[in-house]
Structure formats: structure tokens, C-alpha cells
N, C-alpha and C positions, 0 to 999 in steps of 0.2 A: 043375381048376387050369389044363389046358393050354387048356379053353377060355375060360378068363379072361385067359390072357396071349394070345393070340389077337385075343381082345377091342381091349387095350389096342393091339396092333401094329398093326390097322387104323385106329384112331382118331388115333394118332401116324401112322400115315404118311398117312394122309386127312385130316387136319386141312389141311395146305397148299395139297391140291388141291382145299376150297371154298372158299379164301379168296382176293382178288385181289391183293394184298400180300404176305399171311401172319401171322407172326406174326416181331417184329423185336426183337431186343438192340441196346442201344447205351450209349452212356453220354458225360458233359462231367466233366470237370477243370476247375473255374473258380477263379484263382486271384488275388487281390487286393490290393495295397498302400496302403493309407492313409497320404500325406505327412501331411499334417498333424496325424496319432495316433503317425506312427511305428507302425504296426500291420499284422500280417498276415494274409491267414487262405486257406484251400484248402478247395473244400467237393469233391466227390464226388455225381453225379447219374445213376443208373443209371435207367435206362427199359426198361419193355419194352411194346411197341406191336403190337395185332394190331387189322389190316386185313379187313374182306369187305367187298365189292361199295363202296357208297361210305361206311362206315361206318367209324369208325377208334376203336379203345377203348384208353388209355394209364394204364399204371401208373408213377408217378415219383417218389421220394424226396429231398430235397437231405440232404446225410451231412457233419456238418465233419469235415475230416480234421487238420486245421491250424489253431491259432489261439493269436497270439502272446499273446493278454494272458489267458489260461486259465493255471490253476497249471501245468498240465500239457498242454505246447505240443499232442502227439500226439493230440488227440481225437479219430483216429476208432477207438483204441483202446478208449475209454468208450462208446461207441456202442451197444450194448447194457444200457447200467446203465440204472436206472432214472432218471431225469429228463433221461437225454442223448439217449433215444433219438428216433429220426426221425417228422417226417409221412410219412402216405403219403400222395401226389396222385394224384388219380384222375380223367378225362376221359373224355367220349365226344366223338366231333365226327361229323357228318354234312354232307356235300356234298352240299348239294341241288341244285343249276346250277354252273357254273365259277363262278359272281360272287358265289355265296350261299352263306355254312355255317353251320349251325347248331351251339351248344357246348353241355355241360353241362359242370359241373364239381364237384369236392367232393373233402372232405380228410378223411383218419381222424389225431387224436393217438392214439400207440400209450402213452405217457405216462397222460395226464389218458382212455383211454378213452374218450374223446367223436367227435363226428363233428366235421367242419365246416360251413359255411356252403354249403348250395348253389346253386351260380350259375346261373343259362342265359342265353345269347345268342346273338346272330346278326352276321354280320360281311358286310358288303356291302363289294365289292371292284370298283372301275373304274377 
């Protein structure tokens, strides 16, 4: 046992010192009103992003929290029911030169259990 949790202590505290970044929390509050619906809505977008060398891998969800024309304004309360709940977004991106990245990308519904679509591309920047 003690040398399992041994284990894990080095992995957690070594985990930051191979990566050039690390690994990153963050999160948006994006919040919206539609004039011309008279409509509101608040979504919630945690991310967590880990960084090595030039290689960036991100986990992202968008989550309503708020939505005026729902029976039940407070949705990010239902967030775990069944047909409320979130995609997951999921990225890698790689930095081949300053002017060149390569993406992937792809979605899991946690709902319909299915994946999504996935994407690759490259982004030329000058």
C-alpha cells in the first residue's frame, strides 16, 4: 500500500516537471441576450488543457446554466438528467513552426452515447 501511494506521489508531482505548460483549469461564463426574442441564456465552459513540449491536448464542455425560455429558467441544475446533459469537446493541436498548427478534433454525446465527427486541420498564420 505505502508503495502504491508512493507511486502515485511521484507521478503527481512529476507530472508538471515533463510537461512545458503543464496541465491548466480554466473556464468562460458566456452570457447572451437576444433583442429581438426577448431571450436569455448563460452557458458555463470549463476546460482543462495539458501542455508537453509543443503539443496541447484540451478537454471542454459547454453546460447551460440559464435559459429564459426553458420551463425551468435554472438549467444548469438538470445537467445531469438524462437528455440535458453536455458534449464533451475534445482537441489535440500541435505546433509545428510559429506560422503552422496542426488540429484534431472530436466530440463524445454523453446522452445519444455516440462520438462525434472528427475533424483535422491545419492553420497557416502570416
Amino acid at each position: 500500500m505505502k508503495t502504491s501511494i508512493l507511486a502515485a506521489a511521484v507521478v503527481v508531482a512529476g507530472t508538471p516537471l515533463l510537461a512545458e505548460d503543464g496541465l491548466n483549469f480554466g473556464g468562460e461564463v458566456k452570457s447572451l441576450y437576444n433583442v429581438d426574442k426577448s431571450t436569455t441564456s448563460v452557458t458555463v465552459k470549463p476546460s482543462a488543457t495539458y501542455g508537453i513540449g509543443k503539443t496541447e491536448l484540451e478537454v471542454s464542455s459547454v453546460i447551460s446554466a440559464f435559459d429564459s425560455t426553458a420551463a425551468d429558467n435554472m438549467t444548469l441544475f438538470n445537467t445531469l438528467e438524462k437528455g440535458s446533459r453536455p458534449t464533451i469537446d475534445l482537441s489535440a493541436t500541435y505546433n509545428w513552426t510559429d506560422s503552422l498548427e496542426l488540429e484534431a478534433k472530436s466530440s463524445w454525446d454523453v446522452d445519444a452515447a455516440a462520438r462525434g465527427d472528427i475533424t483535422i486541420g491545419a492553420t497557416f498564420n502570416f
